[in-house]
N, CA, C and O atoms as a Maestro MAE file, in Angstrom:
{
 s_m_m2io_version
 :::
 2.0.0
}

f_m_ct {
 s_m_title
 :::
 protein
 m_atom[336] {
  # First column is atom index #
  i_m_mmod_type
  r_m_x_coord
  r_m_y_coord
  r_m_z_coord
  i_m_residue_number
  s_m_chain_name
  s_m_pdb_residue_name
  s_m_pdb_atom_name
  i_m_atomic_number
  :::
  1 25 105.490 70.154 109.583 1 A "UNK " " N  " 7
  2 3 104.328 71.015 109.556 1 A "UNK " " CA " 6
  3 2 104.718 72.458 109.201 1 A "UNK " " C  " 6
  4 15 104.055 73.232 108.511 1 A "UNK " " O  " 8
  5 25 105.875 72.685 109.772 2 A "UNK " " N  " 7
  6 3 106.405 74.202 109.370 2 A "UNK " " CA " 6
  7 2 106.555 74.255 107.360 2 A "UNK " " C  " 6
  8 15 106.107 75.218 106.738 2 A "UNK " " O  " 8
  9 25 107.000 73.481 106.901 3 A "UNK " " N  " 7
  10 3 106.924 73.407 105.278 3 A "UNK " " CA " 6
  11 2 105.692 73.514 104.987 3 A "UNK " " C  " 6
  12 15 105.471 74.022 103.888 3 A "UNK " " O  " 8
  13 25 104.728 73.178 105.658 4 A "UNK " " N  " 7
  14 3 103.268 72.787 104.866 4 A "UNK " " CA " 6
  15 2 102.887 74.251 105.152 4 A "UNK " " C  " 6
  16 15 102.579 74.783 104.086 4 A "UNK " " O  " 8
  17 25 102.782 75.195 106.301 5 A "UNK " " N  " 7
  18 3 102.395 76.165 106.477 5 A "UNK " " CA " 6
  19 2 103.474 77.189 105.359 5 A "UNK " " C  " 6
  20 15 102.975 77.729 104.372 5 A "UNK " " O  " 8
  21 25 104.387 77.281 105.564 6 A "UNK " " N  " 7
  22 3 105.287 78.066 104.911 6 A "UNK " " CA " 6
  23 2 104.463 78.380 103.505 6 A "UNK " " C  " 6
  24 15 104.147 79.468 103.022 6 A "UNK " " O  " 8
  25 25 104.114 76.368 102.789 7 A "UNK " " N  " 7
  26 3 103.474 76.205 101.253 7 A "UNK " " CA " 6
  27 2 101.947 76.886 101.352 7 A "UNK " " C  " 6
  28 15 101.407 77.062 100.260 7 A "UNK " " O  " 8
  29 25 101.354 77.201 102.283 8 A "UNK " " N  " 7
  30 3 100.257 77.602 102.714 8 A "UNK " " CA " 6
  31 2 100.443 79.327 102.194 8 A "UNK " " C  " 6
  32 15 99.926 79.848 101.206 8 A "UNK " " O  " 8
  33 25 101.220 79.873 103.068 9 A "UNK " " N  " 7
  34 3 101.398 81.349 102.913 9 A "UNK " " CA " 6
  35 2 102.123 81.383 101.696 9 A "UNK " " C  " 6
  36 15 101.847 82.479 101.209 9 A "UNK " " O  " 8
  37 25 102.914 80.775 100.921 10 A "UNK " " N  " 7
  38 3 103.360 81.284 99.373 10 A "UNK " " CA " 6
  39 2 102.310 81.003 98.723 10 A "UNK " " C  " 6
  40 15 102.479 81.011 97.503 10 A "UNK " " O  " 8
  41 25 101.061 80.702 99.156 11 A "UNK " " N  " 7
  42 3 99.686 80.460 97.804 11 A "UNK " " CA " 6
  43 2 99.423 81.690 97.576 11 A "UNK " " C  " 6
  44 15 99.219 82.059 96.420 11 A "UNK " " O  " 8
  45 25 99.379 82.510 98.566 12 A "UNK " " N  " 7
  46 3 98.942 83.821 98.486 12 A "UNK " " CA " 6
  47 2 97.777 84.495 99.229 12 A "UNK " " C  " 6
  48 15 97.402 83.688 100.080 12 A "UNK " " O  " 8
  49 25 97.309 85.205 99.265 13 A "UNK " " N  " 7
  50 3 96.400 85.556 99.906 13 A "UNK " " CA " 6
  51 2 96.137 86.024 101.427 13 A "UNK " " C  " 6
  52 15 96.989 86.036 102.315 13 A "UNK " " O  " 8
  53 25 94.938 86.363 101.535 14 A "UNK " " N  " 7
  54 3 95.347 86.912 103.234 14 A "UNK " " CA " 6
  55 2 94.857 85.193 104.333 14 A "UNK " " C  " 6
  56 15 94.394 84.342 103.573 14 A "UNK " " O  " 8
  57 25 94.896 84.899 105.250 15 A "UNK " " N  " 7
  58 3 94.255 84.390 105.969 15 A "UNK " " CA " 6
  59 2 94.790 84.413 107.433 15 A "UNK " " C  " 6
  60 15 95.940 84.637 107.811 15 A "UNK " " O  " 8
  61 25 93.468 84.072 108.305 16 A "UNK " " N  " 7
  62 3 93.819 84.335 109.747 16 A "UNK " " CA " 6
  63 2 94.157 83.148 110.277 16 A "UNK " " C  " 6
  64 15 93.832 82.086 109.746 16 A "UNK " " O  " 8
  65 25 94.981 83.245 111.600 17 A "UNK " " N  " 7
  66 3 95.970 82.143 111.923 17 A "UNK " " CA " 6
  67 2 94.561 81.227 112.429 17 A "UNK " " C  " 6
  68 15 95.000 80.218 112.981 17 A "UNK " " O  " 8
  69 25 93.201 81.215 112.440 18 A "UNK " " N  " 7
  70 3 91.993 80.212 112.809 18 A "UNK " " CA " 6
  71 2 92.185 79.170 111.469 18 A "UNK " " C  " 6
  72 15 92.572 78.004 111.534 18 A "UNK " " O  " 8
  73 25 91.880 79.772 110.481 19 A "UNK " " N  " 7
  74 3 91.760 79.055 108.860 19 A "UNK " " CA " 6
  75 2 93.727 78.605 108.974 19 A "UNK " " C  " 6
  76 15 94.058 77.700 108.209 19 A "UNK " " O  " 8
  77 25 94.109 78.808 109.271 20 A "UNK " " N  " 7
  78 3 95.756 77.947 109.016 20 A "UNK " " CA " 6
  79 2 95.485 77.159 109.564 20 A "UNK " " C  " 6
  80 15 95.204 76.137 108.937 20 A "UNK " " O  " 8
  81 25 95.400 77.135 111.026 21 A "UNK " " N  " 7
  82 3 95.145 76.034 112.265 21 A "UNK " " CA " 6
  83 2 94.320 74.978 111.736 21 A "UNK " " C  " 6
  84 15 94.786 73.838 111.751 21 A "UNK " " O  " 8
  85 25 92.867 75.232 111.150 22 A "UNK " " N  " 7
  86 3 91.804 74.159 110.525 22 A "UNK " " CA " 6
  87 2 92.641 73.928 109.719 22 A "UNK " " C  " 6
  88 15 93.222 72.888 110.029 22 A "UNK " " O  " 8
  89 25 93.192 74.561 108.416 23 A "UNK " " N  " 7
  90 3 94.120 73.447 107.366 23 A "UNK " " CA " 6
  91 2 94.810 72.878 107.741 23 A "UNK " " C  " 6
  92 15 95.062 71.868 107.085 23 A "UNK " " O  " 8
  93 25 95.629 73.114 109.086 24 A "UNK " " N  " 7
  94 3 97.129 72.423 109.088 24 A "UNK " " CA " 6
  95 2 96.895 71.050 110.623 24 A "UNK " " C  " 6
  96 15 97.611 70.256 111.233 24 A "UNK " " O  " 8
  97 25 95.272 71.545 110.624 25 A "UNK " " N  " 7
  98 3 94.692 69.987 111.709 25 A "UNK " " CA " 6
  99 2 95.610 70.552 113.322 25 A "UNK " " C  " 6
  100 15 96.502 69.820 113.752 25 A "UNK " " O  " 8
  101 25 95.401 71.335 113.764 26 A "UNK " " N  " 7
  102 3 96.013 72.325 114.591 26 A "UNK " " CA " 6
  103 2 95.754 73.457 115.402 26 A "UNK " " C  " 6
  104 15 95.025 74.201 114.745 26 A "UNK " " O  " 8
  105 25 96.012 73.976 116.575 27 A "UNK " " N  " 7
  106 3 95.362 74.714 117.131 27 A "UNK " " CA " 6
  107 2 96.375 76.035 116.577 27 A "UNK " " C  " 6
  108 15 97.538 76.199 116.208 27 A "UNK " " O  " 8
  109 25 94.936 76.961 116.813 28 A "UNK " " N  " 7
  110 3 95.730 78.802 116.485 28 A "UNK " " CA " 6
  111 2 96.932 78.803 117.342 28 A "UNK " " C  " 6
  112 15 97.705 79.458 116.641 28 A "UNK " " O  " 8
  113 25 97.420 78.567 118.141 29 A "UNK " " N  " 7
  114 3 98.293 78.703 119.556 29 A "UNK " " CA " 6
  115 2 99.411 78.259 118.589 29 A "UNK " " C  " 6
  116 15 100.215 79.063 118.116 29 A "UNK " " O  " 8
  117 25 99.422 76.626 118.256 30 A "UNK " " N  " 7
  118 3 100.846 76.182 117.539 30 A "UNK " " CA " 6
  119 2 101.264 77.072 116.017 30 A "UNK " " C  " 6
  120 15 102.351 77.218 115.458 30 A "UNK " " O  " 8
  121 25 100.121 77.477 115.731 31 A "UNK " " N  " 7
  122 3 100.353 78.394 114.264 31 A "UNK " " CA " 6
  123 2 101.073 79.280 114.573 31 A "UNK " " C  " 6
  124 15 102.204 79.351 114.093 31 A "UNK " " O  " 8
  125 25 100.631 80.133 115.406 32 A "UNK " " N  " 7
  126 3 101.337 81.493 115.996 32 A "UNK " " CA " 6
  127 2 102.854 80.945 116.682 32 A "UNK " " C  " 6
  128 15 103.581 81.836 117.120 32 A "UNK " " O  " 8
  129 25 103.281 79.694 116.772 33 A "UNK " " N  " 7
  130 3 104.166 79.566 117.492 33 A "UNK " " CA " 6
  131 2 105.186 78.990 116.108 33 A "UNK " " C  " 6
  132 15 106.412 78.917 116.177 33 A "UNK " " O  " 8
  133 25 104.593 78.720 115.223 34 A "UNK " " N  " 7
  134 3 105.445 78.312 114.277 34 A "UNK " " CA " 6
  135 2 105.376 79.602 113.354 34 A "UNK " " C  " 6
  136 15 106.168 79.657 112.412 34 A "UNK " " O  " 8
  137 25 104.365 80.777 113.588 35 A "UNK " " N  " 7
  138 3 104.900 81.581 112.734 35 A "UNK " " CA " 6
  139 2 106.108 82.497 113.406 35 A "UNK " " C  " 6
  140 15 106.771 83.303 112.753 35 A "UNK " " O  " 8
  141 25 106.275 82.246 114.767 36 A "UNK " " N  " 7
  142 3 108.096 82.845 115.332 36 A "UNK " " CA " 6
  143 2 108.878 82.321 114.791 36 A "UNK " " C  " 6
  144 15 109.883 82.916 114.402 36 A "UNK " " O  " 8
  145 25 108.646 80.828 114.553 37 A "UNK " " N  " 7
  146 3 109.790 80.285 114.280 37 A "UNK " " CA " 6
  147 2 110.162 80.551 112.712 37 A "UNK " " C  " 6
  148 15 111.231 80.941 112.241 37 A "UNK " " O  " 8
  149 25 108.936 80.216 112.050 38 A "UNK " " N  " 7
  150 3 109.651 81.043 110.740 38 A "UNK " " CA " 6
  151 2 110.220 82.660 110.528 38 A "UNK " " C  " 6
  152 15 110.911 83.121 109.620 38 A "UNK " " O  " 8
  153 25 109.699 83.251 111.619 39 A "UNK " " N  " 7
  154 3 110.383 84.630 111.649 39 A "UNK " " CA " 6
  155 2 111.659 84.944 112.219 39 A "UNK " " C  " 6
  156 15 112.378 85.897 111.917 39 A "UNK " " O  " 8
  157 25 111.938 83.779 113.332 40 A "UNK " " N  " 7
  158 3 113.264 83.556 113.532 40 A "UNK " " CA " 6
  159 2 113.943 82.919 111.920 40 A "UNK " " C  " 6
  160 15 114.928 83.500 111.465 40 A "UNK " " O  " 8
  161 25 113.515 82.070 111.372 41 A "UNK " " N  " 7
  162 3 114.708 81.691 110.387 41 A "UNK " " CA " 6
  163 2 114.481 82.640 109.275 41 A "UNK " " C  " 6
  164 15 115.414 82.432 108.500 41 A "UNK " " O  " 8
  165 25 113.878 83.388 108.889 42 A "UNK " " N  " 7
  166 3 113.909 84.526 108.082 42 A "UNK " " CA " 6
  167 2 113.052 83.974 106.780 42 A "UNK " " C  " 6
  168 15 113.403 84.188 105.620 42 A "UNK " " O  " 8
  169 25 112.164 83.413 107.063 43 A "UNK " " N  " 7
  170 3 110.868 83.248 106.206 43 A "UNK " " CA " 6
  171 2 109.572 84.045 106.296 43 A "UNK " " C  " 6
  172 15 108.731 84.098 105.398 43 A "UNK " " O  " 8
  173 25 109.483 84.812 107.769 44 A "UNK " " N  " 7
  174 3 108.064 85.640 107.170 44 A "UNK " " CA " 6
  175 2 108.704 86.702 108.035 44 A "UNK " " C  " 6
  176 15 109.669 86.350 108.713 44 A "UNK " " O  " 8
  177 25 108.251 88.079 108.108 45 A "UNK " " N  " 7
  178 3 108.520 88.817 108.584 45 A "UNK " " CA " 6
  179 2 107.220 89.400 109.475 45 A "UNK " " C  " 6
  180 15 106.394 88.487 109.483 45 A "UNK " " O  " 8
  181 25 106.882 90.151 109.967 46 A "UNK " " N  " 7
  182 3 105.630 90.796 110.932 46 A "UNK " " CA " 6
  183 2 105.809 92.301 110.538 46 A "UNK " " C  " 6
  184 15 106.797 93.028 110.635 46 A "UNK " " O  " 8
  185 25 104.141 92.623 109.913 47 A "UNK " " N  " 7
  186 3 103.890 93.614 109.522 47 A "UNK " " CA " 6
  187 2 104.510 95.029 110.991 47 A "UNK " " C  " 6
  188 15 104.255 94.671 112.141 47 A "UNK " " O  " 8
  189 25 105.074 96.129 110.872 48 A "UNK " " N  " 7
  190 3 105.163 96.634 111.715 48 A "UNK " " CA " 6
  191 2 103.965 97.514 111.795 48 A "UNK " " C  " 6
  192 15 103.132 97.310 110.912 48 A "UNK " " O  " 8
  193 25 103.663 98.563 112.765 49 A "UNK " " N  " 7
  194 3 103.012 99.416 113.241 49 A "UNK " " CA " 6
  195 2 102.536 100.654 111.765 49 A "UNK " " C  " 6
  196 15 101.461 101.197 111.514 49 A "UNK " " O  " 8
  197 25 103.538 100.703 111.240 50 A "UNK " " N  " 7
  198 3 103.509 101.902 110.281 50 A "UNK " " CA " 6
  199 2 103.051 101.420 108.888 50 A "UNK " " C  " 6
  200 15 102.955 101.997 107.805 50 A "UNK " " O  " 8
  201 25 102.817 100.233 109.273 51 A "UNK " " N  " 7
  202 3 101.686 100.252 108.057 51 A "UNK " " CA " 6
  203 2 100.223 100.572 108.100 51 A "UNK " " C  " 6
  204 15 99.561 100.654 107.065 51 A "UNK " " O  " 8
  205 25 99.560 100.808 109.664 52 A "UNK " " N  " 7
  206 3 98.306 100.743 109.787 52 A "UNK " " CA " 6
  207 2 97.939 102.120 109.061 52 A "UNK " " C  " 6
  208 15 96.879 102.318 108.466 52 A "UNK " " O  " 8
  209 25 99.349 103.362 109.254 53 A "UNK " " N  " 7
  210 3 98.926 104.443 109.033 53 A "UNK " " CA " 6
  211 2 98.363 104.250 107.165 53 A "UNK " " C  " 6
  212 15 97.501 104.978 106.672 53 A "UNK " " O  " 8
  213 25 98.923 103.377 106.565 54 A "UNK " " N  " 7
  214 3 98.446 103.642 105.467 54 A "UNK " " CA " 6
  215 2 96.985 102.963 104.750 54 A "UNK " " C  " 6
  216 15 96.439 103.019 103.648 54 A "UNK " " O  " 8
  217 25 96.717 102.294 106.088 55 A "UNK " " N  " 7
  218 3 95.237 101.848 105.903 55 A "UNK " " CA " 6
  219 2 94.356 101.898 105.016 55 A "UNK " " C  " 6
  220 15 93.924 101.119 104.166 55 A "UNK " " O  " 8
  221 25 94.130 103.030 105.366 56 A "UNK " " N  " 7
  222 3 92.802 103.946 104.481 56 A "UNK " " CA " 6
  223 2 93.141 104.110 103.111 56 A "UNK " " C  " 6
  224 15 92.238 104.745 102.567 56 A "UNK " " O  " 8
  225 25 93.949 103.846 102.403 57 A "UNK " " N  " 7
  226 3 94.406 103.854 100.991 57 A "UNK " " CA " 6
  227 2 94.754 102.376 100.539 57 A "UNK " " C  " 6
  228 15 94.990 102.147 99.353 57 A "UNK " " O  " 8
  229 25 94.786 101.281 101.586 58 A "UNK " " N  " 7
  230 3 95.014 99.958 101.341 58 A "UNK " " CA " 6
  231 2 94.019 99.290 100.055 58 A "UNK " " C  " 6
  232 15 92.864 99.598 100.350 58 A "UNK " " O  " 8
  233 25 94.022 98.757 99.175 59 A "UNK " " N  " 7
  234 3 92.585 97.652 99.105 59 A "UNK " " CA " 6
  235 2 92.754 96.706 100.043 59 A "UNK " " C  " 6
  236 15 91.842 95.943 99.724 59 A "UNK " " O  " 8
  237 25 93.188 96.293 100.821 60 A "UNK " " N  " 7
  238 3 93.087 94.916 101.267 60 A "UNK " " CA " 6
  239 2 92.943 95.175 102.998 60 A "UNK " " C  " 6
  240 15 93.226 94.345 103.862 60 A "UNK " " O  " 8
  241 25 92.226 97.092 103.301 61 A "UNK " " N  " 7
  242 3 92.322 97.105 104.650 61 A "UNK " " CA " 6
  243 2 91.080 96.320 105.416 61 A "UNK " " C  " 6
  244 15 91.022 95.734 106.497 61 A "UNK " " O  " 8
  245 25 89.849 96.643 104.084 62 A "UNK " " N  " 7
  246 3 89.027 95.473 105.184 62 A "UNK " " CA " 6
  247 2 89.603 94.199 105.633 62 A "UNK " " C  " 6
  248 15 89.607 93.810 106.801 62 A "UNK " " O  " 8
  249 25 90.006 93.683 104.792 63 A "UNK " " N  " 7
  250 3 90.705 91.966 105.513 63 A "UNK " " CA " 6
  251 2 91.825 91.970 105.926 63 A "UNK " " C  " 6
  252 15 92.394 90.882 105.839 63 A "UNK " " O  " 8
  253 25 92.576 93.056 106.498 64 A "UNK " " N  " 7
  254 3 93.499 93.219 107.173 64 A "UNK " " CA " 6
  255 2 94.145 93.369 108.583 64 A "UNK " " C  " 6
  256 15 94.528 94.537 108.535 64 A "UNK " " O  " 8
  257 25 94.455 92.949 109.664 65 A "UNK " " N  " 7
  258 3 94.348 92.884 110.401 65 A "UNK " " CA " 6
  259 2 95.774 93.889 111.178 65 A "UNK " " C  " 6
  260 15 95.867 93.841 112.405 65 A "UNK " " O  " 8
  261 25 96.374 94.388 110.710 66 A "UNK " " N  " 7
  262 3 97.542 94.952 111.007 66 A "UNK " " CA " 6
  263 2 96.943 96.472 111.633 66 A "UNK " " C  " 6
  264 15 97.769 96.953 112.408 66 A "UNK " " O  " 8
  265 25 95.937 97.168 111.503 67 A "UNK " " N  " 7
  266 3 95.658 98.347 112.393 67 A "UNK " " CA " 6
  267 2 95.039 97.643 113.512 67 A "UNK " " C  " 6
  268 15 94.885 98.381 114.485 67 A "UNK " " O  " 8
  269 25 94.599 96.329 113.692 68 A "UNK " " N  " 7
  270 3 93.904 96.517 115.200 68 A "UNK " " CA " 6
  271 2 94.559 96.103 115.862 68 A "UNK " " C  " 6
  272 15 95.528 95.379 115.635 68 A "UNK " " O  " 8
  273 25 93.863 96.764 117.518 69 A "UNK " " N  " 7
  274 3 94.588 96.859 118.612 69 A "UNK " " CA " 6
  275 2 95.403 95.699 119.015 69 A "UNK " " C  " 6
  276 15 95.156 94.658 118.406 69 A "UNK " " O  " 8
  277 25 96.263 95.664 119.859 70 A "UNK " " N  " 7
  278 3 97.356 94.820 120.232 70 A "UNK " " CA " 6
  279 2 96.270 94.522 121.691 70 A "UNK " " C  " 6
  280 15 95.220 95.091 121.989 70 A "UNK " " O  " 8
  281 25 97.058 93.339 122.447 71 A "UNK " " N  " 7
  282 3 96.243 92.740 123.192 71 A "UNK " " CA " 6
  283 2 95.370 91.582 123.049 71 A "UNK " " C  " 6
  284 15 94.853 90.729 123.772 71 A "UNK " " O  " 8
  285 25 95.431 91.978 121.540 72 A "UNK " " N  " 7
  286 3 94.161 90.805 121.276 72 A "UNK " " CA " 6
  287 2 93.859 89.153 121.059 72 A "UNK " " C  " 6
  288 15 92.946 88.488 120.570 72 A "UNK " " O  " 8
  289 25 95.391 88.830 121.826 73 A "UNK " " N  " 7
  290 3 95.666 87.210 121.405 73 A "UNK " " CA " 6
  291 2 96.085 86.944 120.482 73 A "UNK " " C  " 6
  292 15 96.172 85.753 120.181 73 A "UNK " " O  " 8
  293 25 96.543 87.980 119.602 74 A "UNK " " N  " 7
  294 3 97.220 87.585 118.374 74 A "UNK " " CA " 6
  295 2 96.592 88.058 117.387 74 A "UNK " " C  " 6
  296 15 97.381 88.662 116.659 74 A "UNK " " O  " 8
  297 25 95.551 88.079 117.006 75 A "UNK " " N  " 7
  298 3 94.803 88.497 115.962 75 A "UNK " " CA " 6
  299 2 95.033 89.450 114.943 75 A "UNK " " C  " 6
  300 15 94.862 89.387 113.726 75 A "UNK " " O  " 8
  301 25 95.442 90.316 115.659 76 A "UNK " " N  " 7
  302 3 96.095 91.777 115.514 76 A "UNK " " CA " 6
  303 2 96.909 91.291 114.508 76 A "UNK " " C  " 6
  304 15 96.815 91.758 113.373 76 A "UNK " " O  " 8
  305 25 97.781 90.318 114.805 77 A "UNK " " N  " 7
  306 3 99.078 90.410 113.928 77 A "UNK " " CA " 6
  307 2 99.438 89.818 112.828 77 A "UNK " " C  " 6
  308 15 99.008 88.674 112.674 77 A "UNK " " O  " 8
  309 25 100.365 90.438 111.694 78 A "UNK " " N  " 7
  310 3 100.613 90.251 110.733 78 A "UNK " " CA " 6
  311 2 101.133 90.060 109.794 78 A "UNK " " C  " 6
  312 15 101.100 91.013 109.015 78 A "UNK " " O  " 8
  313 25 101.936 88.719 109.277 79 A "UNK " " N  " 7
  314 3 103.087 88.852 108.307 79 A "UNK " " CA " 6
  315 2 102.926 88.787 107.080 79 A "UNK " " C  " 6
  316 15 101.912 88.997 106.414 79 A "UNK " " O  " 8
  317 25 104.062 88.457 106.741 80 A "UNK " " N  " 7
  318 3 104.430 89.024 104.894 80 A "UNK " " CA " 6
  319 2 105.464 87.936 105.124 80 A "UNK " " C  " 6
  320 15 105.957 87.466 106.150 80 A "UNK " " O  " 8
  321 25 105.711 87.574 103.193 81 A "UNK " " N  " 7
  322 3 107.257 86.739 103.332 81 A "UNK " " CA " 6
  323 2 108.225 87.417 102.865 81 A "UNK " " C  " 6
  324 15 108.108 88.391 102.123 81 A "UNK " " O  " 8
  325 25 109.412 86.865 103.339 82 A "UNK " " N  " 7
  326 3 110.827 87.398 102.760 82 A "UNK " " CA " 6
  327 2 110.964 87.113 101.245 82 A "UNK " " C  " 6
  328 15 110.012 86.852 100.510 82 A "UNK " " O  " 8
  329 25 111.934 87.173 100.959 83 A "UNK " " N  " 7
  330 3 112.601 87.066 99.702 83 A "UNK " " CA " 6
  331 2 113.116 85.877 100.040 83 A "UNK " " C  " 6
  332 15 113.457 85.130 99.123 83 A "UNK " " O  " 8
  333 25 113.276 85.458 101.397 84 A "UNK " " N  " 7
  334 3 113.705 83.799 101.244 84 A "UNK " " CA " 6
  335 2 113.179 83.441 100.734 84 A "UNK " " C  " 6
  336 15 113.292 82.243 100.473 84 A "UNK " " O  " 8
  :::
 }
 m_bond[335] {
  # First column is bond index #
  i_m_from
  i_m_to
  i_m_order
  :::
  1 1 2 1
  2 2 3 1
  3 3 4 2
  4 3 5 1
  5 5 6 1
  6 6 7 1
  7 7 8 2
  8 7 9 1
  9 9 10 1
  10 10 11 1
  11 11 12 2
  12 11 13 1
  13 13 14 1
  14 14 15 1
  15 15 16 2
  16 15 17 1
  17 17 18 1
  18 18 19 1
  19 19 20 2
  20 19 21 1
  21 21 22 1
  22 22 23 1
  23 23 24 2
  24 23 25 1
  25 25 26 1
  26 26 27 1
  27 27 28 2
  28 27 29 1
  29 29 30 1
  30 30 31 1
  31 31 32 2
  32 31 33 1
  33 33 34 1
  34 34 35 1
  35 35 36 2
  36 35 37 1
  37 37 38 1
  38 38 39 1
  39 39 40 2
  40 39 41 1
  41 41 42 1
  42 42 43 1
  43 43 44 2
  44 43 45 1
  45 45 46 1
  46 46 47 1
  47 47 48 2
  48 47 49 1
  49 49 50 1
  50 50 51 1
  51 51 52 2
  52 51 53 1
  53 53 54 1
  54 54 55 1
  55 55 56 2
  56 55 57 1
  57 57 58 1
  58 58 59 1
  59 59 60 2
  60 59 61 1
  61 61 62 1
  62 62 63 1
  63 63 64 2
  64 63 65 1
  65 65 66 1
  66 66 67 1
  67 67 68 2
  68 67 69 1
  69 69 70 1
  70 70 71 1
  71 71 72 2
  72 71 73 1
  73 73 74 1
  74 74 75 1
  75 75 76 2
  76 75 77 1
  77 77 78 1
  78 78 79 1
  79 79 80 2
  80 79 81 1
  81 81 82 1
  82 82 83 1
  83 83 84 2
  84 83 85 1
  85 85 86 1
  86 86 87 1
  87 87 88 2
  88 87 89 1
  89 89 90 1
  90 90 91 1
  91 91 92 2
  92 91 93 1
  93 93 94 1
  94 94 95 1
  95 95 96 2
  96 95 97 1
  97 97 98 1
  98 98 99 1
  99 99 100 2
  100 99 101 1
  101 101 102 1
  102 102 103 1
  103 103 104 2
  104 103 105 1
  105 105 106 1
  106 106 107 1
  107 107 108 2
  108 107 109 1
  109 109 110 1
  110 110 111 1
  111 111 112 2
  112 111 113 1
  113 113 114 1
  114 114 115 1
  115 115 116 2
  116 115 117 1
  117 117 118 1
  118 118 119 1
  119 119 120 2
  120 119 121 1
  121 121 122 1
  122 122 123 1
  123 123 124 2
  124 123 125 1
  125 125 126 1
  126 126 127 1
  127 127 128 2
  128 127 129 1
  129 129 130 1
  130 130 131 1
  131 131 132 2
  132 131 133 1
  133 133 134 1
  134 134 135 1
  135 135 136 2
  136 135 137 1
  137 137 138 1
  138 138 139 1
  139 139 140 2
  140 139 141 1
  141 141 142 1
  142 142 143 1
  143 143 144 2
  144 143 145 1
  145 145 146 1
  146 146 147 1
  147 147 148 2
  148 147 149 1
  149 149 150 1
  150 150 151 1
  151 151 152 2
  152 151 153 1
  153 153 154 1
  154 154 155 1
  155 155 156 2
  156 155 157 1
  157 157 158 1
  158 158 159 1
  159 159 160 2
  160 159 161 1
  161 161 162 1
  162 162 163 1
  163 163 164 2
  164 163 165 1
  165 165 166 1
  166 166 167 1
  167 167 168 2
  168 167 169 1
  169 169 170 1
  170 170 171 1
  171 171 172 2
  172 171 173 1
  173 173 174 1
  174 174 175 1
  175 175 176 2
  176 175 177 1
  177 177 178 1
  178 178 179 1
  179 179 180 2
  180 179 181 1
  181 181 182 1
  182 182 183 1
  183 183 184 2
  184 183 185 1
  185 185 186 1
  186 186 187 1
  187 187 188 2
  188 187 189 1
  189 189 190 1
  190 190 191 1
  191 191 192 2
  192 191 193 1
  193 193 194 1
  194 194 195 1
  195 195 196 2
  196 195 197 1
  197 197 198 1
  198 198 199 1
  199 199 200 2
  200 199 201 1
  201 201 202 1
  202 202 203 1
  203 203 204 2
  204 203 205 1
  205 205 206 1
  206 206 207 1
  207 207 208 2
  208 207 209 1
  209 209 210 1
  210 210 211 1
  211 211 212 2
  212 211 213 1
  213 213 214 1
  214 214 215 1
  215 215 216 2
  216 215 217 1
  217 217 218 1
  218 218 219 1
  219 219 220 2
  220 219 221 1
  221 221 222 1
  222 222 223 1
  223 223 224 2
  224 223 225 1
  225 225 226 1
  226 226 227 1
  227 227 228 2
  228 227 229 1
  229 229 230 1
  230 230 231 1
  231 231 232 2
  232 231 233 1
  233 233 234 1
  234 234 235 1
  235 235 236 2
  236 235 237 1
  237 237 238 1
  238 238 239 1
  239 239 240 2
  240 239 241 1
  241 241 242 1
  242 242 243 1
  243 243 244 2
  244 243 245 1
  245 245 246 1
  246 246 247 1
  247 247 248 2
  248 247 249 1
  249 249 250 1
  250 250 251 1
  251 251 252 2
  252 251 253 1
  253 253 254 1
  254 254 255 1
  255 255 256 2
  256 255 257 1
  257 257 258 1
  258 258 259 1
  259 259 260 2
  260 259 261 1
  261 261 262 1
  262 262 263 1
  263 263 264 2
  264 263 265 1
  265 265 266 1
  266 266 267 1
  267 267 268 2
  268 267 269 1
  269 269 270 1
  270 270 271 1
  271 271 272 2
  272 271 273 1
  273 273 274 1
  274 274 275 1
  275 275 276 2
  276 275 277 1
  277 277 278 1
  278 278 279 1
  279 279 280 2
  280 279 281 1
  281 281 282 1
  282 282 283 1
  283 283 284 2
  284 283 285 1
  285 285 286 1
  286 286 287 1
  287 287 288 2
  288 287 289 1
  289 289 290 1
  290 290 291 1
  291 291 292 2
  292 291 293 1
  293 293 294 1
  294 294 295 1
  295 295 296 2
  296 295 297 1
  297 297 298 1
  298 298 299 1
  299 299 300 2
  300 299 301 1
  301 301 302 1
  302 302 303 1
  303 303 304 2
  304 303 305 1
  305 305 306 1
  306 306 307 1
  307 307 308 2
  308 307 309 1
  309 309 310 1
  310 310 311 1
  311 311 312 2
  312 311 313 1
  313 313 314 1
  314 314 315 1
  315 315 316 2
  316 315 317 1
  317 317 318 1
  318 318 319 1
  319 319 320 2
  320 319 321 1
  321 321 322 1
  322 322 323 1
  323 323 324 2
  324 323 325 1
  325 325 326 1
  326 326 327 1
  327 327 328 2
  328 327 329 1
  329 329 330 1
  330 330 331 1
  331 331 332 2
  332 331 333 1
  333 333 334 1
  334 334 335 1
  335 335 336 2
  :::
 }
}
């Protein structure tokens, strides 16, 4: 399941770990738990903090989830892939 998600996020695009979970027949909980694990093996990385500052100049800040608040079950958060 970790390959199928991995092939999921190299399509491109933004999506929230709800729409992974429905594709991958899966709850948000195991998504988020397989997206550590790909961040442990060095396949996606997690947007840090200092990108929110550049928000407001983003195109892609409406569908972006990397400025909101932490706390939020996850939602908040946000990766990118490596160069792996």
């Amino acid at each position: 399941m970790l390959n199928r998600l991995l092939s999921l996020l190299e399509e491109g695009g933004t999506r929230r770990v709800s729409d992974l979970a429905e594709e991958l027949g899966t709850t948000p909980e195991l998504v988020e738990v397989m997206l550590e694990d790909l961040t442990r093996m060095g396949y996606v990385k997690p947007v840090t903090s200092g990108c929110s500052e550049k928000c407001a100049g983003c195109p892609m800040a409406d569908a972006c989830a990397a400025g909101a608040p932490s706390g939020d079950g996850g939602a908040g958060r946000v990766w990118v892939l490596t160069e792996r």
